[in-house]
N, CA, C and O atoms as CSV, one atom per row, in Angstrom:
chain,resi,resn,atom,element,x,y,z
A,1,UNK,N,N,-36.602,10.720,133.258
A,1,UNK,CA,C,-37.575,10.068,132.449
A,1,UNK,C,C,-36.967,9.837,131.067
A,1,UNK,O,O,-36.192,10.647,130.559
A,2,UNK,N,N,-37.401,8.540,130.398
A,2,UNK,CA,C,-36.917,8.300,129.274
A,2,UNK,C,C,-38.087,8.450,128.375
A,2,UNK,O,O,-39.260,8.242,128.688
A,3,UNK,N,N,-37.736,8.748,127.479
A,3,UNK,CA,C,-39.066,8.876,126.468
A,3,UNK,C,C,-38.457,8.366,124.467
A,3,UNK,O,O,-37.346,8.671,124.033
A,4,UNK,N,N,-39.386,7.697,123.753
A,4,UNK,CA,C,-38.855,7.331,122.687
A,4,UNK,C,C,-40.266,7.858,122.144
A,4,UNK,O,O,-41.360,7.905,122.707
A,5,UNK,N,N,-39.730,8.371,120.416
A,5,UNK,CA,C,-40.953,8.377,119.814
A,5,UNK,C,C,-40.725,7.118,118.285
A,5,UNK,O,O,-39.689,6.791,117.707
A,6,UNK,N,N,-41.797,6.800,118.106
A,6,UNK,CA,C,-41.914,5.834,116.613
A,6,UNK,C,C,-42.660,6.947,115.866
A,6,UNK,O,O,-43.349,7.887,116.264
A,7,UNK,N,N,-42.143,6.356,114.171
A,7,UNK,CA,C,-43.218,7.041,113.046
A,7,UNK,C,C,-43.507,5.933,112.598
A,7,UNK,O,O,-42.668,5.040,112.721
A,8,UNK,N,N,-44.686,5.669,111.989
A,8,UNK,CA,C,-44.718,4.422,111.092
A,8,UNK,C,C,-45.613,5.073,109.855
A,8,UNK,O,O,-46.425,5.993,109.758
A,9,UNK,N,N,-45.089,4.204,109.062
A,9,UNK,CA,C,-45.746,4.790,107.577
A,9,UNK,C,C,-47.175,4.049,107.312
A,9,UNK,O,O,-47.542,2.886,107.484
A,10,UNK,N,N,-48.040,5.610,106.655
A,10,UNK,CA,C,-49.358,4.689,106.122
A,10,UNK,C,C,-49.656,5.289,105.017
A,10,UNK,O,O,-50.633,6.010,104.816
A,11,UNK,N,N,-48.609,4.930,104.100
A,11,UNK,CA,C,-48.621,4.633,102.228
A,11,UNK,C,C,-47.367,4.219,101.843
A,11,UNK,O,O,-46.557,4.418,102.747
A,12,UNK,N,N,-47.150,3.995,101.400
A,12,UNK,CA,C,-45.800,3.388,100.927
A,12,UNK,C,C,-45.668,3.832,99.504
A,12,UNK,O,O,-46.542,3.564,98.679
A,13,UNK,N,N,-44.459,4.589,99.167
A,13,UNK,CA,C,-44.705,5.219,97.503
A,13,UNK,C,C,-44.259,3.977,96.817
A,13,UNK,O,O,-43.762,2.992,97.363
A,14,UNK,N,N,-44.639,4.247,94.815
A,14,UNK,CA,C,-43.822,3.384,94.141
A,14,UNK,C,C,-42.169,3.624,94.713
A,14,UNK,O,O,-41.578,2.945,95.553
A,15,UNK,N,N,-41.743,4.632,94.074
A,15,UNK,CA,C,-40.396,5.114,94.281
A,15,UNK,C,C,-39.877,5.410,95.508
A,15,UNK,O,O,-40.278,6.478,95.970
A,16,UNK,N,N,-38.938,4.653,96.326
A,16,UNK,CA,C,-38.782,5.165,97.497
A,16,UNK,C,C,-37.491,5.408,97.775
A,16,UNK,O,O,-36.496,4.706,97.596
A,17,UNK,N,N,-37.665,6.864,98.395
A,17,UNK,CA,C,-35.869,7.915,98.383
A,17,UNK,C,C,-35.868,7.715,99.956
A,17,UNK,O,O,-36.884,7.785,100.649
A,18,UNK,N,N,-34.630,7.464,100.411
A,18,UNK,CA,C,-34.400,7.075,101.733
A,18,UNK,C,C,-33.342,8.183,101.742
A,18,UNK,O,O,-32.567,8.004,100.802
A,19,UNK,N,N,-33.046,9.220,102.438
A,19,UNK,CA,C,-31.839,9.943,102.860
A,19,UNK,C,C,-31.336,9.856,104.054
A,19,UNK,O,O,-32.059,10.065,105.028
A,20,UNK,N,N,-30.286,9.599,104.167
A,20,UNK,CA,C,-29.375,9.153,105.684
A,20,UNK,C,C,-28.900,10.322,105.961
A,20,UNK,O,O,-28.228,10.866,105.086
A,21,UNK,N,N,-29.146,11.104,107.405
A,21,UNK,CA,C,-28.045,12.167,107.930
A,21,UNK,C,C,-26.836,11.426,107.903
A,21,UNK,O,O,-26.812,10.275,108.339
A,22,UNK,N,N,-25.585,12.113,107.317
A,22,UNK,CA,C,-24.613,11.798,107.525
A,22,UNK,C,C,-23.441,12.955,108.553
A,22,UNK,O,O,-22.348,12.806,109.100
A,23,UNK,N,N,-24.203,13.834,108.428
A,23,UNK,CA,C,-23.492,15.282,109.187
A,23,UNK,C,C,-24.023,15.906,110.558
A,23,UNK,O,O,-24.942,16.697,110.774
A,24,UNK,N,N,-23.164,15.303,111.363
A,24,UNK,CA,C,-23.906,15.925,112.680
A,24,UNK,C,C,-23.332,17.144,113.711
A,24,UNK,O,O,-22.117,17.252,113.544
A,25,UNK,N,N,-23.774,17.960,114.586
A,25,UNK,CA,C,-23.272,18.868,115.440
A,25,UNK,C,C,-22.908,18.627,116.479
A,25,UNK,O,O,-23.666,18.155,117.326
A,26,UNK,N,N,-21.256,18.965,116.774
A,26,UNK,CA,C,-20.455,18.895,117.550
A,26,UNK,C,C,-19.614,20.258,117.626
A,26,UNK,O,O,-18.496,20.224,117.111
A,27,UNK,N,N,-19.901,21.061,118.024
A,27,UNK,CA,C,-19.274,22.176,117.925
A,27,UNK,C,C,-18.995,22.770,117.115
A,27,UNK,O,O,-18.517,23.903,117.058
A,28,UNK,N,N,-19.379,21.760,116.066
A,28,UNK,CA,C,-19.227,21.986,114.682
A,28,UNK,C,C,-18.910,21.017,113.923
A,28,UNK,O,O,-18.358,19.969,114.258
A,29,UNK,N,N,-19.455,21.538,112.262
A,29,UNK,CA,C,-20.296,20.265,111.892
A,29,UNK,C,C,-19.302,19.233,111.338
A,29,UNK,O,O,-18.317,19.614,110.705
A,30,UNK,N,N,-19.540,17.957,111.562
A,30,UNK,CA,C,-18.606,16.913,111.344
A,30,UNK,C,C,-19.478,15.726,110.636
A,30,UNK,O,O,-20.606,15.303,110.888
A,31,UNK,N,N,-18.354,15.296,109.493
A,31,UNK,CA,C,-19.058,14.264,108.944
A,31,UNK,C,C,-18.710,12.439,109.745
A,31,UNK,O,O,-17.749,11.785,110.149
A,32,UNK,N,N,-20.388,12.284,109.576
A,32,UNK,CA,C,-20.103,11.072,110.351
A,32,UNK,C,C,-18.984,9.763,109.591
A,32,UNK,O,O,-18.758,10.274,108.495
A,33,UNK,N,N,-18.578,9.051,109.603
A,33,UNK,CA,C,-17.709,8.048,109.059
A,33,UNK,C,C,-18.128,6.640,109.077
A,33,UNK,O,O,-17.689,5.985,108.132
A,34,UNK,N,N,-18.764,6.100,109.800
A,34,UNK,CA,C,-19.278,4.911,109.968
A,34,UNK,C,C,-19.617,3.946,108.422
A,34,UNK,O,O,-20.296,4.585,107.619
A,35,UNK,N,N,-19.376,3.099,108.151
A,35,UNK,CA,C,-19.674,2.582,107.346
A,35,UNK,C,C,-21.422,2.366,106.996
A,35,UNK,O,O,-22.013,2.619,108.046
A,36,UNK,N,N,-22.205,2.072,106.132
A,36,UNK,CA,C,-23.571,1.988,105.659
A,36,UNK,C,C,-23.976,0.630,105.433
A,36,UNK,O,O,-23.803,0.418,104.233
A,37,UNK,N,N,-24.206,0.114,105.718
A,37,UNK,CA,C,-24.733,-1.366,104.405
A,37,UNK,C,C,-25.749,-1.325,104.232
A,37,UNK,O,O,-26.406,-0.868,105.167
A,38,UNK,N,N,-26.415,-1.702,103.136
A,38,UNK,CA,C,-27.793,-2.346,102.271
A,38,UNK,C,C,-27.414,-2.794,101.455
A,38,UNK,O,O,-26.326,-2.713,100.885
A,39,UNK,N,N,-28.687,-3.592,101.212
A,39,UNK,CA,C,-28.763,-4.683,99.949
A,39,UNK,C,C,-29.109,-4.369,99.111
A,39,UNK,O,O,-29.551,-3.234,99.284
A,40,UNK,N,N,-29.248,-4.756,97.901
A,40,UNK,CA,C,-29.429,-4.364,96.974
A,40,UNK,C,C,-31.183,-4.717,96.832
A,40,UNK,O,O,-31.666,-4.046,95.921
A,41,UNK,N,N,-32.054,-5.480,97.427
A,41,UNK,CA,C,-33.465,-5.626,97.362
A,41,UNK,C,C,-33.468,-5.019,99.053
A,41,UNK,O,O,-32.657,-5.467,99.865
A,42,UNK,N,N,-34.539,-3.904,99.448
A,42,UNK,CA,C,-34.878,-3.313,100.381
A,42,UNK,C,C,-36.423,-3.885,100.853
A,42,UNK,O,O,-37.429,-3.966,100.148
A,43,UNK,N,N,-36.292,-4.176,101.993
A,43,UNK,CA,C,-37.854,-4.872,102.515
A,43,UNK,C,C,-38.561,-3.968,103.303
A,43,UNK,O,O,-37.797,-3.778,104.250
A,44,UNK,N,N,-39.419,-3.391,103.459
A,44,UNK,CA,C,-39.925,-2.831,104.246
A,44,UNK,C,C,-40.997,-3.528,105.027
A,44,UNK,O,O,-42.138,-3.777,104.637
A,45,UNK,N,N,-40.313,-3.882,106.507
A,45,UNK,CA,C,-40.997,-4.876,107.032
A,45,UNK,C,C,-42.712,-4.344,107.845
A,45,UNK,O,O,-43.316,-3.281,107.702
A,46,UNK,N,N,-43.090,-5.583,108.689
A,46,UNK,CA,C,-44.144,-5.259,108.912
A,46,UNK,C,C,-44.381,-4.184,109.801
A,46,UNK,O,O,-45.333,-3.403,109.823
A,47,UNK,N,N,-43.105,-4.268,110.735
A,47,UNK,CA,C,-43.034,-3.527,111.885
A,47,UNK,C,C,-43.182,-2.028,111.877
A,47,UNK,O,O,-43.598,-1.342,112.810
A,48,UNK,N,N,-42.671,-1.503,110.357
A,48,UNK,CA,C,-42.334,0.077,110.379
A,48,UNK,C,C,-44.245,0.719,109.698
A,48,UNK,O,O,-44.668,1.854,109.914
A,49,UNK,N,N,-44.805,-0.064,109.140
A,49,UNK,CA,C,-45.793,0.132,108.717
A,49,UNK,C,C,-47.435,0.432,110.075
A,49,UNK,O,O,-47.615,-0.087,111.176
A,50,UNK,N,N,-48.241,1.378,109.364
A,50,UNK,CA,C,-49.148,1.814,110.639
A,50,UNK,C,C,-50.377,0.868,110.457
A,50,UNK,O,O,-50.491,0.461,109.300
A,51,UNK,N,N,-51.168,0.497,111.192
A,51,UNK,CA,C,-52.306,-0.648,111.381
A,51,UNK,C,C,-52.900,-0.452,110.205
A,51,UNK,O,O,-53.342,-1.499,109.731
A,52,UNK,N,N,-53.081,0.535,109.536
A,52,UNK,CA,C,-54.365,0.645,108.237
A,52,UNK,C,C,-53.627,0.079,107.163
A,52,UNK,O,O,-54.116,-0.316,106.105
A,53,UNK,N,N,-52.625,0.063,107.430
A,53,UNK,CA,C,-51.978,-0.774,105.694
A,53,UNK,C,C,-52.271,-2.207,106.091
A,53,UNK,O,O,-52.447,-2.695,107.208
A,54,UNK,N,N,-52.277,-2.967,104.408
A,54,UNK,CA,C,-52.142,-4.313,104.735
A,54,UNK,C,C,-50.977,-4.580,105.012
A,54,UNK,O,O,-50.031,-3.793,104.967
A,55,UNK,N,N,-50.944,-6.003,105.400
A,55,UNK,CA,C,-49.943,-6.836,105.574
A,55,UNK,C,C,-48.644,-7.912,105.384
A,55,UNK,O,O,-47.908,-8.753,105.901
A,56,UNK,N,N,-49.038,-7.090,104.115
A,56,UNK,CA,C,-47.593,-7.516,103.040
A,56,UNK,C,C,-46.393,-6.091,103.592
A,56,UNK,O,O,-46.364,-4.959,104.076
A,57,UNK,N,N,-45.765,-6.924,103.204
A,57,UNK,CA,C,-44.167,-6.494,103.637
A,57,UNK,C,C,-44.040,-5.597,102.136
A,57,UNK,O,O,-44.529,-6.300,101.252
A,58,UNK,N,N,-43.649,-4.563,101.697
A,58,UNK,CA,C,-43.002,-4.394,100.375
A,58,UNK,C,C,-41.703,-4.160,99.876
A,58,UNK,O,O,-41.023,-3.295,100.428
A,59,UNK,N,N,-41.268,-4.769,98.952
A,59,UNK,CA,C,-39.564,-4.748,98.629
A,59,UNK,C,C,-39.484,-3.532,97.828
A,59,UNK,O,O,-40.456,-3.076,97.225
A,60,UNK,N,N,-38.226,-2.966,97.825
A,60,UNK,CA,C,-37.983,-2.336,96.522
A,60,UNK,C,C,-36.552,-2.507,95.912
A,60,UNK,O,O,-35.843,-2.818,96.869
A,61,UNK,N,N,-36.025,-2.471,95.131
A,61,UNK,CA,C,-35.176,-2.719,94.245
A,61,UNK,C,C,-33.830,-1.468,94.270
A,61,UNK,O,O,-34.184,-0.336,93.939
A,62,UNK,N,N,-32.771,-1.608,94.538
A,62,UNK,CA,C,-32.040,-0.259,94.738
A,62,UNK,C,C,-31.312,-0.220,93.337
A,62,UNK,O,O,-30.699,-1.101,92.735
A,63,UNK,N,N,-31.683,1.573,92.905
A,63,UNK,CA,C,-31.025,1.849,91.761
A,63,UNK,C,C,-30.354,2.671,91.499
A,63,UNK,O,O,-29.873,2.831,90.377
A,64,UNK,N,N,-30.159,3.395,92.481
A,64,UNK,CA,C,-29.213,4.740,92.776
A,64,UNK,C,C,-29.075,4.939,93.968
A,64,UNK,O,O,-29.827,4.701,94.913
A,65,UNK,N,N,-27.723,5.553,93.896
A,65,UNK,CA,C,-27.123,5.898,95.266
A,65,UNK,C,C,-26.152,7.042,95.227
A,65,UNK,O,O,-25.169,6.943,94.493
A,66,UNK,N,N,-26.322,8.016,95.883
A,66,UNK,CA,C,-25.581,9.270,95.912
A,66,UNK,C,C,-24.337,9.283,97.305
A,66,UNK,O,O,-24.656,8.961,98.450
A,67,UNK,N,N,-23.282,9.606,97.013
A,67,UNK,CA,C,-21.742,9.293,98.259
A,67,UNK,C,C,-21.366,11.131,98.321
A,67,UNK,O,O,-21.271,11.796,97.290
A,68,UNK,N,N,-21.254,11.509,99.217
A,68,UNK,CA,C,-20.323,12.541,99.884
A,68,UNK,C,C,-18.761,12.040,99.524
A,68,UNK,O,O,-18.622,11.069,100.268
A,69,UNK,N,N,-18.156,12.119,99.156
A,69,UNK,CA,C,-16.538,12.009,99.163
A,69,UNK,C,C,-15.857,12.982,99.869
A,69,UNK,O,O,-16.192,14.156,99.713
A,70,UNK,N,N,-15.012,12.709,100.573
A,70,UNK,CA,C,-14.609,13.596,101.084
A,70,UNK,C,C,-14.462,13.372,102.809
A,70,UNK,O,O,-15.462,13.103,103.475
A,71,UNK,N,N,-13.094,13.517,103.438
A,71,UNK,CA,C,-12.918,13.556,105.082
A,71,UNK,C,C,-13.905,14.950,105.935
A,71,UNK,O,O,-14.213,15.125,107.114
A,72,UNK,N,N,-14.090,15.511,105.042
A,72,UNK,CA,C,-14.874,16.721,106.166
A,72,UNK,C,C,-16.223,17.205,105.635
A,72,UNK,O,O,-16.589,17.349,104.468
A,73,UNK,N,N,-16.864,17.419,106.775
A,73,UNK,CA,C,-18.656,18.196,105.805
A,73,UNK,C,C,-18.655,19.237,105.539
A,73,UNK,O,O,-19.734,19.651,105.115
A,74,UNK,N,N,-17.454,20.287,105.626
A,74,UNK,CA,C,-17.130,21.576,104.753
A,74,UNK,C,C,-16.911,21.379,103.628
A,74,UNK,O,O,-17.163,22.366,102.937
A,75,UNK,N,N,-16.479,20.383,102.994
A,75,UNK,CA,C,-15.922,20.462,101.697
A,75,UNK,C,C,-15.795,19.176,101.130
A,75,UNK,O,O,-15.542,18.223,101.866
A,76,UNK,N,N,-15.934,19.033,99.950
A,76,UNK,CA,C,-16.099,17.194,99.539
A,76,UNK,C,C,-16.165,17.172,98.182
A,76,UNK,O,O,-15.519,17.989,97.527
A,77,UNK,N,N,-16.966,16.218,97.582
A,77,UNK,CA,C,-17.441,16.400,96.260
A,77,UNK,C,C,-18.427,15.049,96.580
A,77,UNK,O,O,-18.261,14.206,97.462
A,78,UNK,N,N,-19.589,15.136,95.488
A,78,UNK,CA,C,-20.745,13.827,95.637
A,78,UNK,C,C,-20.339,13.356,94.310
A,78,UNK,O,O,-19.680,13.943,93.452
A,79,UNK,N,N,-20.867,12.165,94.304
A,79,UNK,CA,C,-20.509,11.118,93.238
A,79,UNK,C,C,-22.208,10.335,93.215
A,79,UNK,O,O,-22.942,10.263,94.201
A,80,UNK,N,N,-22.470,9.916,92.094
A,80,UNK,CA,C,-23.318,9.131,91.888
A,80,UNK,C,C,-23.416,7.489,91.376
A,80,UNK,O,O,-22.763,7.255,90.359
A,81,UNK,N,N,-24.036,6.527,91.872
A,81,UNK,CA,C,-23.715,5.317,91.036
A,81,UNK,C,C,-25.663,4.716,90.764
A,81,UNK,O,O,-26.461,4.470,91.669
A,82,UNK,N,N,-25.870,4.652,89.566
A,82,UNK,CA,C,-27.055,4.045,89.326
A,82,UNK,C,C,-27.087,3.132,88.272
A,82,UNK,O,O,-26.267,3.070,87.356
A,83,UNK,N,N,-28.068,2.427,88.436
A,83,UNK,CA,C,-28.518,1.742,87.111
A,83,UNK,C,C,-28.845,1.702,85.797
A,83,UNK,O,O,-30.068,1.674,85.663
A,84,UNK,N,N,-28.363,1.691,84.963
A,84,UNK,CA,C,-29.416,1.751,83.535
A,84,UNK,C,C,-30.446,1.033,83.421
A,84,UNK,O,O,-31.108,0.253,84.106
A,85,UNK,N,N,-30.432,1.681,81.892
A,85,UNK,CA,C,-32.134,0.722,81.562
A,85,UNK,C,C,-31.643,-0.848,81.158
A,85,UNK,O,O,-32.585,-1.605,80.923
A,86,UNK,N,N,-30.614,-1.292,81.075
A,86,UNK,CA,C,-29.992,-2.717,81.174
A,86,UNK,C,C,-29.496,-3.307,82.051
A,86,UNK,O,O,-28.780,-4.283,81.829
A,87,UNK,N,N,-29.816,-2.751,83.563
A,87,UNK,CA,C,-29.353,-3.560,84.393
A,87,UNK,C,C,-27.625,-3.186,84.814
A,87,UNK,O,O,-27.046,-3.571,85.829
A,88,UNK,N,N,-27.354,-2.785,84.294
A,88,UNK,CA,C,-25.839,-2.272,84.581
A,88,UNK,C,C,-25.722,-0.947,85.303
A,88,UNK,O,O,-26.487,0.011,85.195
A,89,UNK,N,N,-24.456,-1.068,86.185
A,89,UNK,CA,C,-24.076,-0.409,87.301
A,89,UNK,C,C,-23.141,0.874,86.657
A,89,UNK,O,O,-22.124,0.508,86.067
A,90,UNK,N,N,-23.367,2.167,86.712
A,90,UNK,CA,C,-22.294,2.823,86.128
A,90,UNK,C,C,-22.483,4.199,87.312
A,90,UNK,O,O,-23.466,4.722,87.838
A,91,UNK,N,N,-21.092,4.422,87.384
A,91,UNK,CA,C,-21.004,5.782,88.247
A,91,UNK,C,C,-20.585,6.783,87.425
A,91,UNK,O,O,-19.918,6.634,86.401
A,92,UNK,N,N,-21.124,8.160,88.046
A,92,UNK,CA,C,-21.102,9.161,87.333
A,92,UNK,C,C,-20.428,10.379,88.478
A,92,UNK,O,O,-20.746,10.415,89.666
A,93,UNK,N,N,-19.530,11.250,87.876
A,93,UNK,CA,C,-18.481,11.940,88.827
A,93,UNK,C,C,-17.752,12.561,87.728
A,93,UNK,O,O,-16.771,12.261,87.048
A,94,UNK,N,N,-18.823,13.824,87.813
A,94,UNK,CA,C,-18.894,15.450,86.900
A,94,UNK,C,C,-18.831,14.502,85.717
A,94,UNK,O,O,-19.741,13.696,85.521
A,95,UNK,N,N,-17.885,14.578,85.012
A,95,UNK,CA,C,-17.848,14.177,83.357
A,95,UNK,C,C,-17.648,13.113,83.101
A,95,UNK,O,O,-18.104,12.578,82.091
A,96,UNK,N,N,-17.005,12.607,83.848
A,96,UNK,CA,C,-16.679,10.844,83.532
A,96,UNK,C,C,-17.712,9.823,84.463
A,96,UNK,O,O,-18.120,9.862,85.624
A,97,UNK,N,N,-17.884,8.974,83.403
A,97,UNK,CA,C,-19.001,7.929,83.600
A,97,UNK,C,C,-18.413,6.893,83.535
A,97,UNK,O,O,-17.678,6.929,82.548
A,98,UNK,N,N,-18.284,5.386,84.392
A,98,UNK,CA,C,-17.224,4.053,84.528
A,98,UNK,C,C,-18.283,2.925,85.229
A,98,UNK,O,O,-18.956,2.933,86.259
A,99,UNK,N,N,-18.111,2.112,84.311
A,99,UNK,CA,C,-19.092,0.788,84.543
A,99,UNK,C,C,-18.791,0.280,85.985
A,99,UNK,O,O,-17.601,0.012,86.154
A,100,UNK,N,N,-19.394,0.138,86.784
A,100,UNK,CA,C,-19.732,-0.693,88.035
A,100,UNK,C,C,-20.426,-1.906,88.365
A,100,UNK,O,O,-21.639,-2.015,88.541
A,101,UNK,N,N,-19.283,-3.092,88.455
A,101,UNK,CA,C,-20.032,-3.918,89.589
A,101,UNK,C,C,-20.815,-3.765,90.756
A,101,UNK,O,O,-20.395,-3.003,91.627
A,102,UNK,N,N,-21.950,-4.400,90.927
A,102,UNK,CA,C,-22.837,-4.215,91.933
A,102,UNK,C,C,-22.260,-4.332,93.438
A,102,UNK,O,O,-22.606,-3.676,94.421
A,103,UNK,N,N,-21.333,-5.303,93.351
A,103,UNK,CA,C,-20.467,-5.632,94.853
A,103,UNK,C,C,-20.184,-4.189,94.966
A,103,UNK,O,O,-20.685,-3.525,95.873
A,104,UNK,N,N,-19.259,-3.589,93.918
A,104,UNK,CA,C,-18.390,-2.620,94.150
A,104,UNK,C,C,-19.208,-1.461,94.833
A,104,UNK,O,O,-18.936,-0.815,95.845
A,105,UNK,N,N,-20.671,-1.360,93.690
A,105,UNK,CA,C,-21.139,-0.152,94.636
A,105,UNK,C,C,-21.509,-0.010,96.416
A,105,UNK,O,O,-21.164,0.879,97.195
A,106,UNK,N,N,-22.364,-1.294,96.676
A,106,UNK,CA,C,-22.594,-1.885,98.176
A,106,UNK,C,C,-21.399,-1.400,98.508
A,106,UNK,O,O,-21.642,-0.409,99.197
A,107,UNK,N,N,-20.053,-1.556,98.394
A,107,UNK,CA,C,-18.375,-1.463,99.030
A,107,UNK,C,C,-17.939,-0.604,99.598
A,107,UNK,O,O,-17.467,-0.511,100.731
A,108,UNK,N,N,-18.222,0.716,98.060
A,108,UNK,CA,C,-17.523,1.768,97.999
A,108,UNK,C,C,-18.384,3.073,98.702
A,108,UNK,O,O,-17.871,4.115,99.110
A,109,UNK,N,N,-19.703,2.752,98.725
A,109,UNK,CA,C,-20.446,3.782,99.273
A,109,UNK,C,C,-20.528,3.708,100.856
A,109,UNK,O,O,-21.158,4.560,101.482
């Protein structure tokens, strides 16, 4: 027998934090590698939403993004890249802070 389950959401926050497993069990724990993509405007379509919401789709705007660095899930370091209050892209990694193109972040994460 096959069996699938769905969740669908019924609220949708202002702020919305999406976290991706990236570390899974295989005898032990291994980081996945696969590449990620998103856009930089996020839609949340009609489909994932539960009957009591309306029927607008809602976007949200991406302004941060947190990266694992690192070949293994024992050991790594995280890096951050977000937005300011001007619209500009800057990553942050412990003490040093370095302006980012938007391509670059989509790229590098």
């Amino acid at each position: 027998m096959r069996a699938t389950h769905k969740q669908l959401i019924s609220k949708l926050p202002n702020v919305l934090c999406i976290h991706l497993k990236r570390f899974i069990w295989v005898d032990h724990l291994v980081k996945m590698k696969d590449f990620v993509s998103f856009a930089p405007l996020i839609t949340i379509g009609r489909e994932w939403l539960a009957s009591n919401m309306d029927s607008k789709c809602k976007q949200y705007r991406l302004f941060s993004v947190v990266e694992h660095v690192g070949e293994f899930a024992h050991r790594g370091h995280y890096v951050c890249y977000a937005m300011d209050s001007n619209d500009e892209w800057k990553k942050f990694d412990d003490m040093k802070v370095a302006s980012r193109e938007l391509e670059t972040v989509l790229d590098e994460t």
